[in-house]
C-alpha positions as MATLAB code, in Angstrom:
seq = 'XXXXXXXXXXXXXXXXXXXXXXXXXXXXXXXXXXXXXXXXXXXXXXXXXXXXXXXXXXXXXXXXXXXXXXXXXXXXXXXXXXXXXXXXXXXXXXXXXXXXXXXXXXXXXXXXXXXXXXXXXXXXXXXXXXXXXXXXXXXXXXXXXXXXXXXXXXXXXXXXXXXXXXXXXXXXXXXXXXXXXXXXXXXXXXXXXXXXXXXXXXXXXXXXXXXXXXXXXXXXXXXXXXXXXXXXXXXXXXXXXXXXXXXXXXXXXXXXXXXXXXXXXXXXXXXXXXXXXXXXXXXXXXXXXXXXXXXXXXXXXXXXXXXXXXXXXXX';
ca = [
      -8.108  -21.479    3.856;
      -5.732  -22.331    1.078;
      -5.693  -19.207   -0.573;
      -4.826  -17.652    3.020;
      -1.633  -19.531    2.990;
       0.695  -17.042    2.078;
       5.034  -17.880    2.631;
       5.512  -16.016    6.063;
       8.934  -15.096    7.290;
      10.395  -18.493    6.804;
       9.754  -18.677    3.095;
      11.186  -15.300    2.600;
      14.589  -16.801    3.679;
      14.223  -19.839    1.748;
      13.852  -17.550   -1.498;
      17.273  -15.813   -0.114;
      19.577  -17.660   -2.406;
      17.269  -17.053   -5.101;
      16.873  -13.740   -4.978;
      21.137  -13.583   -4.819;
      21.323  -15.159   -7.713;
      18.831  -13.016   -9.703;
      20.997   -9.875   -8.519;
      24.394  -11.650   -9.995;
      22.211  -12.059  -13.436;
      20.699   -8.775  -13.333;
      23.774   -6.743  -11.585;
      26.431   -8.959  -12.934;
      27.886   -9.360   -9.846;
      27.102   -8.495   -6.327;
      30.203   -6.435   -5.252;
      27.934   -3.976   -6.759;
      26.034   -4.747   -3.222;
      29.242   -4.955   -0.857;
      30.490   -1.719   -2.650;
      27.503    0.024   -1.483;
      26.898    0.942   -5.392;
      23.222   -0.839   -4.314;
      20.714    0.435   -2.382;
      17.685   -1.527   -1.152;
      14.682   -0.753   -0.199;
      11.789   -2.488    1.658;
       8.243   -1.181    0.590;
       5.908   -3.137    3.537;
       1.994   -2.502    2.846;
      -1.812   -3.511    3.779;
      -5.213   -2.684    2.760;
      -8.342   -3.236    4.003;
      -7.617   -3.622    7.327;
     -11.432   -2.715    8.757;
     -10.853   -1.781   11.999;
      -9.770   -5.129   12.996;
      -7.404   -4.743   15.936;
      -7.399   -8.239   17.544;
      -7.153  -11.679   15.527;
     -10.380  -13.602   14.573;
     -11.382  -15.223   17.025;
     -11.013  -19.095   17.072;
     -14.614  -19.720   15.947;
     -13.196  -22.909   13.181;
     -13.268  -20.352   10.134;
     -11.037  -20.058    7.715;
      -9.659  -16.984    8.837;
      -9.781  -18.190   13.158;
      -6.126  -16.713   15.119;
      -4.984  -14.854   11.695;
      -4.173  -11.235   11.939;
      -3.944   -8.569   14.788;
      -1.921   -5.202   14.951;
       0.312   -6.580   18.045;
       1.300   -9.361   15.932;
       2.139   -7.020   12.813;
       4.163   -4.268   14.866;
       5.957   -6.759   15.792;
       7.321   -8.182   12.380;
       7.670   -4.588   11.130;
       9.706   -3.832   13.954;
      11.801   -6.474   13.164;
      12.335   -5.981    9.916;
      12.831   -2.281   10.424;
      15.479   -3.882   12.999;
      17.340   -5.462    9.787;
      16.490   -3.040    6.849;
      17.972    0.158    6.325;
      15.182    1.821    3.652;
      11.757    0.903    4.720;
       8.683    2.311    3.465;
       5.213    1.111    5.831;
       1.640    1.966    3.672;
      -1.806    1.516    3.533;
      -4.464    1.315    0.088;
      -7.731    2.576    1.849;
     -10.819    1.311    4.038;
      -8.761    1.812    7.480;
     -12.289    2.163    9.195;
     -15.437   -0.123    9.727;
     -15.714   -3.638   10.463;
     -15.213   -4.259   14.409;
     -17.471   -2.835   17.437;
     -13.656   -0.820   17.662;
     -14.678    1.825   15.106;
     -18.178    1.690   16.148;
     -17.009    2.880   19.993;
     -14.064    5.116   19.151;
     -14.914    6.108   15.696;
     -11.243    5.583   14.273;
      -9.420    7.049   16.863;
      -7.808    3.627   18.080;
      -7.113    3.023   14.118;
      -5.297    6.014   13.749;
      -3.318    6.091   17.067;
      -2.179    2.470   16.069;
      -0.876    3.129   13.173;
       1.313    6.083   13.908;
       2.462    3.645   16.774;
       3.472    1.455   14.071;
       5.217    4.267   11.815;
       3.027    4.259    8.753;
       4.465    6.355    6.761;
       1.329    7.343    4.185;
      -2.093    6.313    3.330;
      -4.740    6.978    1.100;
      -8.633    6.755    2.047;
     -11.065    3.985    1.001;
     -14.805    4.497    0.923;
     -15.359    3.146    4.139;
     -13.397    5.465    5.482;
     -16.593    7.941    4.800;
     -18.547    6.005    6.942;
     -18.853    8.758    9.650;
     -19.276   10.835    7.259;
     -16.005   13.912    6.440;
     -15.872   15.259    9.996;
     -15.839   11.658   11.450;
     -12.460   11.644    9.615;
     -11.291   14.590    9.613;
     -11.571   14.601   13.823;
      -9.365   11.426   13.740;
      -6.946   13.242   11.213;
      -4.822   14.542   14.805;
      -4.642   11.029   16.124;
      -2.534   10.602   12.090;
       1.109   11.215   12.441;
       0.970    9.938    8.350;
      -0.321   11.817    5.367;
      -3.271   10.733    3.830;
      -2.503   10.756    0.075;
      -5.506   11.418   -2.271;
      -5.345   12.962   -5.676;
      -8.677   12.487   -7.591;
     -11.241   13.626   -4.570;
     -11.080   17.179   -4.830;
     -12.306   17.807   -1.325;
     -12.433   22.109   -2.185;
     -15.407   23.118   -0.684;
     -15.248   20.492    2.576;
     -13.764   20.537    5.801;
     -11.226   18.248    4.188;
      -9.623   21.035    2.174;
      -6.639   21.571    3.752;
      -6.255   18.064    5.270;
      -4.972   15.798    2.044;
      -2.121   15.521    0.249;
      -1.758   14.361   -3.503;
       1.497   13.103   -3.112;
       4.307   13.205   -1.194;
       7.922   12.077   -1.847;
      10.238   10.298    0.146;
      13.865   10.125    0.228;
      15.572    6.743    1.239;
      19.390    6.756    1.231;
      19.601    9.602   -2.291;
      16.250    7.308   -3.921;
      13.410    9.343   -4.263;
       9.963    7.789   -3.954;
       7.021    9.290   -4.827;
       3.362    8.481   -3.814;
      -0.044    9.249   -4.380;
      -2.822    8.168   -3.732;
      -6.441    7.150   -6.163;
      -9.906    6.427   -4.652;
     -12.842    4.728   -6.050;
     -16.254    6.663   -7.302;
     -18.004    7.275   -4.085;
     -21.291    8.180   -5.969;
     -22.924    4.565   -5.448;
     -21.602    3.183   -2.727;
     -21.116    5.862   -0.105;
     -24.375    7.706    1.248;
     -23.964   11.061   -0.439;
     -24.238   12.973    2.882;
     -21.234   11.553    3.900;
     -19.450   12.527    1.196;
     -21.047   15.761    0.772;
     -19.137   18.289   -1.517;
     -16.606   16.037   -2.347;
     -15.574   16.028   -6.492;
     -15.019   12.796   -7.997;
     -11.604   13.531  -10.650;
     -10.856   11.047  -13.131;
      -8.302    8.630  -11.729;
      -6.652    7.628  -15.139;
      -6.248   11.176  -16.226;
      -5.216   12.080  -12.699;
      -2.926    9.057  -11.894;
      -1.218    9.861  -15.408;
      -0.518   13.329  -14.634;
       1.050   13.140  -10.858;
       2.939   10.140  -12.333;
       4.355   12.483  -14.732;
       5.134   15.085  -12.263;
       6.861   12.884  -10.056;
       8.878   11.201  -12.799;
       9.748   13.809  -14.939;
       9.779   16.780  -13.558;
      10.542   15.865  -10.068;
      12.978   13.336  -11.165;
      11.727   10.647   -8.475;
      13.229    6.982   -9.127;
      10.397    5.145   -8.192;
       6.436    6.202   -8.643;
       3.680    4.290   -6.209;
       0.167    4.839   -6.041;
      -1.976    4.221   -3.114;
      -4.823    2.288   -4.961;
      -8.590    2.092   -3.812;
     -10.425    1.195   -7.218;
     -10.049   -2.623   -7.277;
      -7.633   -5.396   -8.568;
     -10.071   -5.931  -11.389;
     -13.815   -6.590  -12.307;
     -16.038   -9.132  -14.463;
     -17.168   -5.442  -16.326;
     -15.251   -2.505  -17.943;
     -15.288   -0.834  -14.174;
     -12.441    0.758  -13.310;
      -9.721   -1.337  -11.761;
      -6.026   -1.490  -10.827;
      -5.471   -3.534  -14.047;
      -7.152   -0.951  -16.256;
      -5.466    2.244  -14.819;
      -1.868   -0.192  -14.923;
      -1.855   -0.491  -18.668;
      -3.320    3.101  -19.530;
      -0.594    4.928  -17.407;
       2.978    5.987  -18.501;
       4.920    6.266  -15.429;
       3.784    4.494  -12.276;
       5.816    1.876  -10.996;
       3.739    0.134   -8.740;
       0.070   -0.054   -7.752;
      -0.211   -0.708   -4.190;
      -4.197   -1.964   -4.308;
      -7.251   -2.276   -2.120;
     -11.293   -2.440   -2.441;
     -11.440   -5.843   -3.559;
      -9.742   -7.315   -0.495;
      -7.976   -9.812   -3.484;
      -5.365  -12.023   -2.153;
      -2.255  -11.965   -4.524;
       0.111  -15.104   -4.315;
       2.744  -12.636   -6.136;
       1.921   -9.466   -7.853;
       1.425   -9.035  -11.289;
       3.415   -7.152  -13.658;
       1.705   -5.111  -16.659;
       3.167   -3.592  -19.740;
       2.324    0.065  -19.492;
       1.952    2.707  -22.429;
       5.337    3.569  -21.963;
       6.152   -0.263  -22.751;
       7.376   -0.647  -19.798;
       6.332   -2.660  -15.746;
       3.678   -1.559  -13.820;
       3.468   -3.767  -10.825;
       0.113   -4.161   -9.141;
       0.085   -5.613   -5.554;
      -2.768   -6.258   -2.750;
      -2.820   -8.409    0.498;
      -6.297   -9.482    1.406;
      -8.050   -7.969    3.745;
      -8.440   -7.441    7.894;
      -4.274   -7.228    8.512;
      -4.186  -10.946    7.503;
      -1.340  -10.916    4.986;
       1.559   -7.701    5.934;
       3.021   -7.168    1.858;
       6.820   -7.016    1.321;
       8.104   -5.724   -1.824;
      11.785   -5.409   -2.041;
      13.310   -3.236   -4.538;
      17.168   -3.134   -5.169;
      19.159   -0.005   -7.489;
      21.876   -0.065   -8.767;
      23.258    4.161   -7.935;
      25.127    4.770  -11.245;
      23.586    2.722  -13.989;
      19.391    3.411  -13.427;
      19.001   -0.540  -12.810;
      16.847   -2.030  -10.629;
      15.629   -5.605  -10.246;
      12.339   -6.111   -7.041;
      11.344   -9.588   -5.117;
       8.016  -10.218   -3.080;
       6.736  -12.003   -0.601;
       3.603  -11.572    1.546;
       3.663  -12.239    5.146;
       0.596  -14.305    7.040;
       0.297  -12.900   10.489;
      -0.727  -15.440   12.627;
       0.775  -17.309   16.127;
       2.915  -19.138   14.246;
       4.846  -16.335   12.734;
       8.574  -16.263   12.416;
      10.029  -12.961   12.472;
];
């Protein structure tokens, strides 16, 4: 249950002052802020959240009243309610885990989180489990993109129903996002993946990252992660693809359903951060990364927190 315990909306104010006086060290002052010279946004995120739609029940686990997507639209309506820039998204495995997806087949999923204004997603390998059409007929209940670079879904009934990326713009900062799944050969049933290619997710992470950097000119570069946080082998994680990349900001992460007290910076090729991030599993933990720029110098400094979403939240 410990590692479960994540700061909820109470220790996010504590860390208030602290994160004001990181911005006078890193902005040298904050008129920068009150000038409007500094724009902030709010990048809110889950993974893995399985179909579950109602909190565990109180049964005496470790996980008993945690989660629920009442409970979460609720906090991201309320900080929507208090942040300008706000950016909702989701790593993968949206389906399979509750007797929800096994009656409605995703639909419910789907419906709930346009309700709650995700704003992009990318697919996990659960979400195969009804094999391409069982997505693709929940893709109308989507009002969200689903992001996905390295499955080249050509010669499917997917073709035309993925994005690789797609930028948004937040008060003149562009984000970009994509999105990178894991190698379905293994653990999905090839017939439900049928055609589907399997691209390489370094050599494609590398090059939309480039894209949307250079030649796009976007100020920030996140990719929708469903390979893993990392592995005891050489497999193909979130860790691996962070150092072996160039331009990607931050990894938003899911497969491994890894709790992260904070997330973890890693020196790039480029020498420079790329953040990796992941909140658990089942809508448990809602993840908050804040990100302020400063408009005419290219700064930028980020805080964290995750949220537990449970009765007791504050929001």
């Amino acid at each position: 249950m410990e590692e479960l315990q994540k700061i909820n909306r109470r220790g996010f104010i504590r860390n208030s002052g602290v994160l004001a006086g990181a911005l006078a060290l890193s902005f040298g002052s904050l008129d920068a802020i009150a000038a409007g010279d500094t724009i902030k946004l709010t990048i809110l995120h889950t993974n893995d959240v399985h179909s579950r739609i109602e909190p565990f029940p109180m049964d005496g686990s470790a996980t008993q009243g945690l989660g629920g997507t009442a409970r979460r639209a609720a906090l991201i309506s309320s900080i929507r309610q208090k942040e300008k820039n706000v950016l909702l998204l989701d790593a993968g495995d949206i389906f399979q885990g509750t007797p929800y997806f096994n009656k409605f087949g995703g639909e419910l999923e789907m419906k709930l989180m346009t309700a709650m204004g995700y704003d992009a997603a990318t697919m996990g390998n659960h979400d195969f489990d009804n094999g391409l059409e069982g997505f693709h007929k929940q893709l109308p209940h989507a009002k969200f993109p689903i992001l996905c670079s390295n499955y080249d879904f050509s010669n499917t009934i997917l073709e035309k129903s993925t994005l690789p990326y797609q930028i948004f713009n937040k008060q003149g900062i562009k984000i970009g996002v994509f999105g990178i799944g894991i190698q379905l050969e293994g653990i999905v049933d090839k017939k439900n993946y049928g055609a589907t290619v399997f691209l390489d997710p370094v050599k494609k992470a590398n090059d939309l990252a480039d894209l949307l950097k250079n030649e796009l000119k976007c100020d920030l570069v996140i990719c929708l992660s469903h390979i893993g946080y990392t592995y005891p082998t050489d497999r193909m994680c979130d860790k691996i693809l962070a150092k072996n990349n160039r331009n990607i900001d931050l990894i938003i992460g899911g497969h491994t359903h890894t709790f992260m007290d904070e997330p973890e910076d890693v020196q790039n090729l480029s020498g420079k951060i790329t953040t990796i991030n992941q909140v658990g599993f089942a809508g448990i933990n809602l993840g908050r990364i804040d990100y302020y720029f400063e408009r005419y110098k290219g700064k930028r400094f980020k805080t964290a927190i995750p949220y537990l979403i449970s009765n007791h939240l504050d929001a």
